[in-house]
DSSP file (Angstrom, degrees, kcal/mol; ACC not computed):
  #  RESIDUE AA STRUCTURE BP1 BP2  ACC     N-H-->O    O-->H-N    N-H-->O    O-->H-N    TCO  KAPPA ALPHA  PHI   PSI    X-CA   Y-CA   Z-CA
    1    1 A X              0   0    0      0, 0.0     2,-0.4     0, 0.0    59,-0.0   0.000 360.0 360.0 360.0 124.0  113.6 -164.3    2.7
    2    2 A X        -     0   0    0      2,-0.0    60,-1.0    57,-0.0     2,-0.3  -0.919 360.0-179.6-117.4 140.0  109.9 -164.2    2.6
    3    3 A X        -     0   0    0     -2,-0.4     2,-0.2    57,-0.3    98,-0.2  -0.947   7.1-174.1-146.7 105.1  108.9 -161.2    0.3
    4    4 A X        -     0   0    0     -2,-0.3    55,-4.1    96,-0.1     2,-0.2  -0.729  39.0 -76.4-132.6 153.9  105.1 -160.3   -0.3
    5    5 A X  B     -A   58   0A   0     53,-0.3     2,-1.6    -2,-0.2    53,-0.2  -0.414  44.1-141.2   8.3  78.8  102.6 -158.1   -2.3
    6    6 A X    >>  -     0   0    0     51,-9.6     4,-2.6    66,-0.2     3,-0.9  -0.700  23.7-166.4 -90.3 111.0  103.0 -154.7   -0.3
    7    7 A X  H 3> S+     0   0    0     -2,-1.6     4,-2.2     1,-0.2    -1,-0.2   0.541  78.1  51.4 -24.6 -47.4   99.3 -154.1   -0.7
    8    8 A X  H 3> S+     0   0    0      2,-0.2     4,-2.6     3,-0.1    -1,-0.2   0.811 108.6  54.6 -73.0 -41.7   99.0 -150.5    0.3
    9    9 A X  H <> S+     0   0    0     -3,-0.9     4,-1.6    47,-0.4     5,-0.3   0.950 104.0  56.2 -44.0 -63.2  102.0 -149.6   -2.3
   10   10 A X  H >X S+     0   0    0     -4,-2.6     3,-1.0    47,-0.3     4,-0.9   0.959 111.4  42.4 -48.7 -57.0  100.0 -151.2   -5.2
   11   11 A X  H >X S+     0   0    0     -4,-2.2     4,-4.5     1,-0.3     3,-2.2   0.970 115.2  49.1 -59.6 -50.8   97.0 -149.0   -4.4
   12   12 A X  H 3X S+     0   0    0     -4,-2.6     4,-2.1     1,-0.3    -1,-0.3   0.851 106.0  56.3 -39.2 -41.4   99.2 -146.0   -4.0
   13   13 A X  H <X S+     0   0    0     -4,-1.6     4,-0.7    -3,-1.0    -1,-0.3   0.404 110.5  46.6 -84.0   2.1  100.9 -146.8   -7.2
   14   14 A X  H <X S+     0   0    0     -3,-2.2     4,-1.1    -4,-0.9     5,-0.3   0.685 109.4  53.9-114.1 -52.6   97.2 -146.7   -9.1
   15   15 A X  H >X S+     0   0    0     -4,-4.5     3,-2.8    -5,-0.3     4,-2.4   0.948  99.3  54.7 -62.8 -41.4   96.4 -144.0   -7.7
   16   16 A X  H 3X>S+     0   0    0     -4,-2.1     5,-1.7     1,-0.3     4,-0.8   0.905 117.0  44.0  -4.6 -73.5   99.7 -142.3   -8.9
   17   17 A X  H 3<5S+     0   0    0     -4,-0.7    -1,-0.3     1,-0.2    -2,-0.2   0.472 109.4  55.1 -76.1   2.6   98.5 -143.4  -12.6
   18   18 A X  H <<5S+     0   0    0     -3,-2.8    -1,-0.2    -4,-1.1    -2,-0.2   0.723 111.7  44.0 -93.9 -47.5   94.8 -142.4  -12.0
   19   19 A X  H  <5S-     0   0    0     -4,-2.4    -2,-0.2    -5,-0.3    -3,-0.1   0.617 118.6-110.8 -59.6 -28.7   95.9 -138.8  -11.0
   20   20 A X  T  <5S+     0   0    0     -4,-0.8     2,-2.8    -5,-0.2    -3,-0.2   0.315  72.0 134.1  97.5  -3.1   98.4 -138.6  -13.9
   21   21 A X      < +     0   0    0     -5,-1.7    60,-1.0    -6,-0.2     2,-0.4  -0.525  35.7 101.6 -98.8  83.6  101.7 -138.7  -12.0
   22   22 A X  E     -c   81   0B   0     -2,-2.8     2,-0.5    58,-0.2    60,-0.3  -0.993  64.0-113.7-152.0 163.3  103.6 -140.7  -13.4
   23   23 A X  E     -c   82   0B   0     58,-1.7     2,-3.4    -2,-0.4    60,-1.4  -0.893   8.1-154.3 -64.3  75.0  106.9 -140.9  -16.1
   24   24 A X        +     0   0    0     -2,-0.5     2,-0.2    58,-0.1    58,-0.1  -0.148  41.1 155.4-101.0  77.9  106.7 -142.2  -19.2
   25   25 A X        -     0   0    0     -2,-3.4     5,-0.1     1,-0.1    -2,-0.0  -0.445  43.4 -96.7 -64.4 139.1  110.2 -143.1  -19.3
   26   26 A X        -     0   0    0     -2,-0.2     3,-0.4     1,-0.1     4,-0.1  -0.098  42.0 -97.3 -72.0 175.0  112.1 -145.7  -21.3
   27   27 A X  S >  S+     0   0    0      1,-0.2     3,-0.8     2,-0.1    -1,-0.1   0.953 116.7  32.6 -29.0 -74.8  113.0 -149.1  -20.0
   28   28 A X  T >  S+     0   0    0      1,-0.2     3,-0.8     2,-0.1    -1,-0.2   0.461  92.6  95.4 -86.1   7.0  116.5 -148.9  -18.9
   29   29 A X  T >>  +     0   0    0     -3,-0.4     4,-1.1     1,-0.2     3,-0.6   0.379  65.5  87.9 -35.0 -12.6  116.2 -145.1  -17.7
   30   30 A X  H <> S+     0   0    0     -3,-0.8     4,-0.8     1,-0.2    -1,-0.2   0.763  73.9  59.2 -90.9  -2.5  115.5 -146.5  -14.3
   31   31 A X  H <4 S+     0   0    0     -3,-0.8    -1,-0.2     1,-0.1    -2,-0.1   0.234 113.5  40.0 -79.4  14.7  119.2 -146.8  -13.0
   32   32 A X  H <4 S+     0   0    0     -3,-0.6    -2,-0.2    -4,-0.1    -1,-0.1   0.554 122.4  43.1-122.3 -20.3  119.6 -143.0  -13.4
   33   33 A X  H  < S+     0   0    0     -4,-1.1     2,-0.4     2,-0.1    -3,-0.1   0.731  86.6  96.4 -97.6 -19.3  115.8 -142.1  -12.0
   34   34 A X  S  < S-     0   0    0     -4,-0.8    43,-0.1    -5,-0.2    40,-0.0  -0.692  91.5 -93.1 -97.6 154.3  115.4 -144.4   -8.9
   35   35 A X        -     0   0    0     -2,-0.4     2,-0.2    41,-0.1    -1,-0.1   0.060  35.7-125.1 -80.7 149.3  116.3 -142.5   -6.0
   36   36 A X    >>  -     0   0    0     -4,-0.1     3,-3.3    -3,-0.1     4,-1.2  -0.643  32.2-102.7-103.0 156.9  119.8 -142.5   -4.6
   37   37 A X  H 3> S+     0   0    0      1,-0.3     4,-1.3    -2,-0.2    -1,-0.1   0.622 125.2  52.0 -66.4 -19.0  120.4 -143.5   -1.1
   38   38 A X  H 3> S+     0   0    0      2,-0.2     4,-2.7     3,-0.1    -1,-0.3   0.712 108.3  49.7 -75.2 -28.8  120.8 -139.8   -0.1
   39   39 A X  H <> S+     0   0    0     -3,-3.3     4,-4.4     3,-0.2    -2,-0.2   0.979 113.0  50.6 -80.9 -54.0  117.3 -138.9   -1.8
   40   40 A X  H  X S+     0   0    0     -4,-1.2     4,-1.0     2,-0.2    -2,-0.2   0.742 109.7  49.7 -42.4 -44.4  115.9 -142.1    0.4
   41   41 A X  H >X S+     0   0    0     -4,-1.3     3,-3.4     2,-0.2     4,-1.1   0.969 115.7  48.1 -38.9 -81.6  117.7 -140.5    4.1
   42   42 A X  H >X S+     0   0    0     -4,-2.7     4,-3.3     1,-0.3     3,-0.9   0.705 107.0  48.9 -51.8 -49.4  116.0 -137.4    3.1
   43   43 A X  H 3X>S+     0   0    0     -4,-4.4     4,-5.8     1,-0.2     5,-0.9   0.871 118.4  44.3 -34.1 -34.6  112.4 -138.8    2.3
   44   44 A X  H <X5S+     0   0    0     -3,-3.4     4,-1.7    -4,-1.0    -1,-0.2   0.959 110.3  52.2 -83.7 -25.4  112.6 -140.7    5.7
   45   45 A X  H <<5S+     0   0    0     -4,-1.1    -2,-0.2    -3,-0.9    -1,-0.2   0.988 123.1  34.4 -52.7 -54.7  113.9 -137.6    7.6
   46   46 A X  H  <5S+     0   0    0     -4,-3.3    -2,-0.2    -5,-0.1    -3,-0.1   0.905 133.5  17.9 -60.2 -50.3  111.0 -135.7    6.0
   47   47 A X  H  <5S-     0   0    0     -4,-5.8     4,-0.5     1,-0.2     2,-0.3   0.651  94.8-119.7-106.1 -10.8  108.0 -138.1    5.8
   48   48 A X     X< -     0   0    0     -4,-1.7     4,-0.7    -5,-0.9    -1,-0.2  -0.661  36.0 -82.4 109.8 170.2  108.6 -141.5    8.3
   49   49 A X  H  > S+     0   0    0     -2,-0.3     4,-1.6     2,-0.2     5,-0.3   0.643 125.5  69.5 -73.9 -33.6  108.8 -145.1    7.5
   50   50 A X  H  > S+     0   0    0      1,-0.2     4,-1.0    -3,-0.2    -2,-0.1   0.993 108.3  35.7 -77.0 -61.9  105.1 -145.5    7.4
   51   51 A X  H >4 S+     0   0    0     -4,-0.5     3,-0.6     2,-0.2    -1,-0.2   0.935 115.7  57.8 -71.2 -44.3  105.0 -143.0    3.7
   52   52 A X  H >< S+     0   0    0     -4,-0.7     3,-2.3     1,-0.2    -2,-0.2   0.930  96.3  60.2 -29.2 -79.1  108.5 -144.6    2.4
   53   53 A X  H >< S+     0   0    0     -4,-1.6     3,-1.6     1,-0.3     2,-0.5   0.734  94.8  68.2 -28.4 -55.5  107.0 -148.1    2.5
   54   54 A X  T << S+     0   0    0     -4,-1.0    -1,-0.3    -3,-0.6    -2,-0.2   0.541  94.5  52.1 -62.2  11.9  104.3 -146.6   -0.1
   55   55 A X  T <  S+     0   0    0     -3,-2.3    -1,-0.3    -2,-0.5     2,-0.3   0.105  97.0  87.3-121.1  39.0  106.8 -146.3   -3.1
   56   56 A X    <   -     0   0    0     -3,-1.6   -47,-0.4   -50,-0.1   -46,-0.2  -0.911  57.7-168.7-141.5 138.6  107.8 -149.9   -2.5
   57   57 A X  S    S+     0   0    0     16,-1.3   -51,-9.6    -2,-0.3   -47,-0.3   0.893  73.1  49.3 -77.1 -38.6  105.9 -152.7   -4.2
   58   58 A X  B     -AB   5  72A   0     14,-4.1    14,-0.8   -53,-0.2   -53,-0.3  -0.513  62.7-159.0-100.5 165.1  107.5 -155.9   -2.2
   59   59 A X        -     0   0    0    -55,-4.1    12,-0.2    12,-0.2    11,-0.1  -0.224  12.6-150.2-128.4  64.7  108.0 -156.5    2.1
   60   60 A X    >   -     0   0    0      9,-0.2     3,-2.1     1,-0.2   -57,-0.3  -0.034  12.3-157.6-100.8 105.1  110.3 -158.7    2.9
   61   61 A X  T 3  S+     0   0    0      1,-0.3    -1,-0.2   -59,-0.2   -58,-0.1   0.490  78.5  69.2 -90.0  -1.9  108.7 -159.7    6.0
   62   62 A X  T 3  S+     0   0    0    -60,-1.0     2,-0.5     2,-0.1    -1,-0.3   0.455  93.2  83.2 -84.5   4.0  111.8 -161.3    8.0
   63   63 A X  S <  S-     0   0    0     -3,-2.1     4,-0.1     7,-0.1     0, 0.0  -0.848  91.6 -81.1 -90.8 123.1  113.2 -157.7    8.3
   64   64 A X        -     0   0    0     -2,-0.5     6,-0.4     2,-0.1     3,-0.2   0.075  26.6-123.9   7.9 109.6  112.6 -155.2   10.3
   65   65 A X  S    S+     0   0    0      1,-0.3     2,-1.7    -4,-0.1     5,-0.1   0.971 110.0  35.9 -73.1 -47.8  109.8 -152.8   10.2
   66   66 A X  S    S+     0   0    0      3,-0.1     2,-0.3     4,-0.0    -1,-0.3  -0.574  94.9 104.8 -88.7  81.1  112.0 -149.6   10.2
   67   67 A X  S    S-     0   0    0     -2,-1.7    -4,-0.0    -3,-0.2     4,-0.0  -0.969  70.2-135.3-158.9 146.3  114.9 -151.0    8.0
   68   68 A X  S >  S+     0   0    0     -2,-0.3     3,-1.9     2,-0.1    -1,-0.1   0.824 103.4  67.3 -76.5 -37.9  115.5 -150.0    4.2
   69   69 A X  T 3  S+     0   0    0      1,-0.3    -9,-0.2    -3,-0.1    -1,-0.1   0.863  93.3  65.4 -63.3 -26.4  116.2 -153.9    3.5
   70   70 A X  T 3  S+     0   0    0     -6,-0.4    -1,-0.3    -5,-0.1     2,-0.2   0.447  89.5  59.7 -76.8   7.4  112.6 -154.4    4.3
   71   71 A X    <   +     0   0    0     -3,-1.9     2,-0.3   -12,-0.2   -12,-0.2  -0.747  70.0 178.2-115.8 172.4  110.8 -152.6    1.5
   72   72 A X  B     +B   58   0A   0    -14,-0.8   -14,-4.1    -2,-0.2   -66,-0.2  -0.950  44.0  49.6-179.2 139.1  111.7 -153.9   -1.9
   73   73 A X        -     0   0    0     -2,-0.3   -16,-1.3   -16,-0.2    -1,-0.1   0.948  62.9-157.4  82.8  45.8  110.6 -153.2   -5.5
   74   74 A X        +     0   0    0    -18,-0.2   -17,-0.3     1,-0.1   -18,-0.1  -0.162  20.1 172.8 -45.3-179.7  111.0 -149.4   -5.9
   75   75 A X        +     0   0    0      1,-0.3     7,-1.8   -20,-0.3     2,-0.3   0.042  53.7  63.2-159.2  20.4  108.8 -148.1   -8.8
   76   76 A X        -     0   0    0    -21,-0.3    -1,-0.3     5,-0.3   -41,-0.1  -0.866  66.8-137.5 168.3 148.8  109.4 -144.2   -8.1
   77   77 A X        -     0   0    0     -2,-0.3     4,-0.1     1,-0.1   -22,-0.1   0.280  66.7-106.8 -45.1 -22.9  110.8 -141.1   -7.6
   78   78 A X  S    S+     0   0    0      2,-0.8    -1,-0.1   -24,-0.1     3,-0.1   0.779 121.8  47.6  75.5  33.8  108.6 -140.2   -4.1
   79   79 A X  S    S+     0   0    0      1,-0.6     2,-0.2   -58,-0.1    -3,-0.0   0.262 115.0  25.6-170.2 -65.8  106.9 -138.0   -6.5
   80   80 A X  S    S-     0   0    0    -57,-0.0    -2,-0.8   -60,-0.0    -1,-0.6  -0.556  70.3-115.1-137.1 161.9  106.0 -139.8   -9.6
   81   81 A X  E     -c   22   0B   0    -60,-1.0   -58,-1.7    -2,-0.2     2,-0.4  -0.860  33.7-152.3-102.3 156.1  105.4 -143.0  -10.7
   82   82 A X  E  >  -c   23   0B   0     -7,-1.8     4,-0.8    -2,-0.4   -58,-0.1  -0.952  10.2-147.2-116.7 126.3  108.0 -143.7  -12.9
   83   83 A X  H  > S+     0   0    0    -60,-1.4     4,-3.4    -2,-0.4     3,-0.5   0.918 104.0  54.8 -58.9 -42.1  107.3 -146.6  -16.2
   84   84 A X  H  > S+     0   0    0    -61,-0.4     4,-0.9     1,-0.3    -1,-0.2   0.935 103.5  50.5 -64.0 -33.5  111.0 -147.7  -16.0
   85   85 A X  H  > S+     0   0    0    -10,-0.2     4,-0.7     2,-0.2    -1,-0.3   0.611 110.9  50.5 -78.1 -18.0  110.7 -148.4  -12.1
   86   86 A X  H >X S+     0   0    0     -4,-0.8     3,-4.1    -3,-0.5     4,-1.9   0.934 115.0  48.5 -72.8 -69.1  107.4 -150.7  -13.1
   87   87 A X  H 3< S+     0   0    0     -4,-3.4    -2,-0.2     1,-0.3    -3,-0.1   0.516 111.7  43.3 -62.8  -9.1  109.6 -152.5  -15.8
   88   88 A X  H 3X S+     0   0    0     -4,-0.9     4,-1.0    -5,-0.2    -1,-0.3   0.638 115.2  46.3-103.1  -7.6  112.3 -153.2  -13.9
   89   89 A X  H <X S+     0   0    0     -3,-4.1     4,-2.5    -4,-0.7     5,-0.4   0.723 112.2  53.9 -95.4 -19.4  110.3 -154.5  -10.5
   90   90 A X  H  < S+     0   0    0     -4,-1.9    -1,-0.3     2,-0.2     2,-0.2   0.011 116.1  39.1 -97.3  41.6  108.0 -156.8  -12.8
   91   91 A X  H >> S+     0   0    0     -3,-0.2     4,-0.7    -5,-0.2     3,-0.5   0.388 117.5  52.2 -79.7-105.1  111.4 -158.3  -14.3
   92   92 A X  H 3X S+     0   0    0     -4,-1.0     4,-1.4     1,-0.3    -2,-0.2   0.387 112.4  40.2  27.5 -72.9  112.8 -158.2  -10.9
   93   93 A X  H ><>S+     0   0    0     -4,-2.5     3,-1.0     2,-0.2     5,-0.7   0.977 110.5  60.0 -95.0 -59.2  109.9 -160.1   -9.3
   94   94 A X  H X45S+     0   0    0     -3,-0.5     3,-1.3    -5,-0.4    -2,-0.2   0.819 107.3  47.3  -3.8 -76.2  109.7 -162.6  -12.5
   95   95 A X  H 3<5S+     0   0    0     -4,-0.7    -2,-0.2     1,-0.3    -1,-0.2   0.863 117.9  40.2 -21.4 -67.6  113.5 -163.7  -11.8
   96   96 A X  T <<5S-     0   0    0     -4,-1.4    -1,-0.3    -3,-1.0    -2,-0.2   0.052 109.9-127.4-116.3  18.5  112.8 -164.2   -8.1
   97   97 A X  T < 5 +     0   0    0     -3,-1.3     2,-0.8     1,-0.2    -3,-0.2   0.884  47.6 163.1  19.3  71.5  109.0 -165.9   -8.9
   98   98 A X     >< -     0   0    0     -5,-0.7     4,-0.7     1,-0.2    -1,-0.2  -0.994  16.9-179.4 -95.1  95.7  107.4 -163.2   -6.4
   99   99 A X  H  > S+     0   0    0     -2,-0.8     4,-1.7     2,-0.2    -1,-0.2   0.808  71.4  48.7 -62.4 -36.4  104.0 -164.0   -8.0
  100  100 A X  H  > S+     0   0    0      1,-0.2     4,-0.8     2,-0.2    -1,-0.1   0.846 114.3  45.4 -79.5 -43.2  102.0 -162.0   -6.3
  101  101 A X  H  > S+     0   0    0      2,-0.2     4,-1.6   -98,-0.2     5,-0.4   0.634 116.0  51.1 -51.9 -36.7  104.4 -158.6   -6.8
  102  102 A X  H  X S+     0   0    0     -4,-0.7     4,-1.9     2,-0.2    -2,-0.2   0.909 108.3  46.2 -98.7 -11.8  104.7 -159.7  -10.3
  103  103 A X  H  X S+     0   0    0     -4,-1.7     4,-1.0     2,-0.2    -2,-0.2   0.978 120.9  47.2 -37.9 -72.7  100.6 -160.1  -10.9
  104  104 A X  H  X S+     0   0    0     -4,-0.8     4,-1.8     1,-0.3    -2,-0.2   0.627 110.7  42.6 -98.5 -37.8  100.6 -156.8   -9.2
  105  105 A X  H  X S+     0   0    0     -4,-1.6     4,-3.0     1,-0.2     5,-0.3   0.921 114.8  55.8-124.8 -58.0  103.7 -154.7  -11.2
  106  106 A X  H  X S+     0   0    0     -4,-1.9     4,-1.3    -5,-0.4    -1,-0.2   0.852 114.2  40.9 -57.9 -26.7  102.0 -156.4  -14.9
  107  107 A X  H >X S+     0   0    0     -4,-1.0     4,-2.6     1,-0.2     3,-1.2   1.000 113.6  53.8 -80.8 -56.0   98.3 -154.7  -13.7
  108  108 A X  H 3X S+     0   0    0     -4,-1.8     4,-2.1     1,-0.2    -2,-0.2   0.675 110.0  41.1  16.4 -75.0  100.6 -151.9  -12.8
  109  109 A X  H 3X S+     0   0    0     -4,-3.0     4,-1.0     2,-0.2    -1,-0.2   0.769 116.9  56.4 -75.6 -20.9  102.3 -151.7  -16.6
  110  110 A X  H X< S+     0   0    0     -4,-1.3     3,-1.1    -3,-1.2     5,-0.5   0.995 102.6  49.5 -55.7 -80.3   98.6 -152.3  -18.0
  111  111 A X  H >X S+     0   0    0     -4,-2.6     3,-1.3     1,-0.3     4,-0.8   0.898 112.7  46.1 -45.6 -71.2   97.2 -149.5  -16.4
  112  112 A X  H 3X S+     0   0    0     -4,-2.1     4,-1.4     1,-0.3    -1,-0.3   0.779 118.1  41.4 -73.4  -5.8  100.2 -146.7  -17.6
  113  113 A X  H << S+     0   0    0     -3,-1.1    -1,-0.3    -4,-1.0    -2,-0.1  -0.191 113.3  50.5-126.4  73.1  100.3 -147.7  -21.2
  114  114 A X  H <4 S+     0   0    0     -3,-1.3    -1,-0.2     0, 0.0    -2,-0.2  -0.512 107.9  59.2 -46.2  -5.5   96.4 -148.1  -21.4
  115  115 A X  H  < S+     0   0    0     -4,-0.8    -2,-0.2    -5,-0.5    -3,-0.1   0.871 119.3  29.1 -89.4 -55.2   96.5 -144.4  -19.8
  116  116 A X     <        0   0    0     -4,-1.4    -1,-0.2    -5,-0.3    -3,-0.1   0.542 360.0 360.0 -96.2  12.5   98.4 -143.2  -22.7
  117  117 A X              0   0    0      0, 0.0    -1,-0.2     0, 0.0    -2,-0.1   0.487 360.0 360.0 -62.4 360.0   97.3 -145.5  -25.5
């Protein structure tokens, strides 16, 4: 599995916290908050592949472009950034030494609790 730094997500996900749209949720709140496979259908019925891919941090680049195994690293709702969804992909990507995702996820946790410090 080769799994990279989806670029276009990270910016999306600063802007999110630049705008104010974000969660400030607890840690383990992000198995009840990250989107269930039915909320994930609908988003793609509604918006495409091409806006999905932006709520997900990693790309696992042996997959398919139009496949759900190929995005990786949720951090939100399709709405919000969510804090829990940060703290669980920069764990996540830690475990699996994704450096570049987990570089990306720490700037990521910087940025929302410097927003609210």
């Amino acid at each position: 599995m080769t799994v990279k730094l989806n670029q276009r997500a990270f910016e999306h996900a600063k802007h999110l916290v630049k705008q104010g749209q974000t969660k400030r949720d607890e840690r383990d709140d992000w198995s009840e908050h990250a989107p269930t496979a039915d909320q994930e259908n609908d988003y793609l019925d509604k918006h495409g592949w091409d806006d999905y891919g932006r709520w997900y941090l990693g790309i696992d680049t042996e997959k398919s472009e139009e496949t759900k195994g190929r995005h990786k690293f949720p951090y939100g709702d399709f709405r919000r950034l969510h804090r829990c969804g940060v703290i669980s992909a920069e764990s996540r990507a830690a475990q699996q030494d994704y450096d570049d995702i987990t570089k990306a996820v720490a700037e990521l946790h910087k940025l929302l609790d410097g927003d609210h410090a």
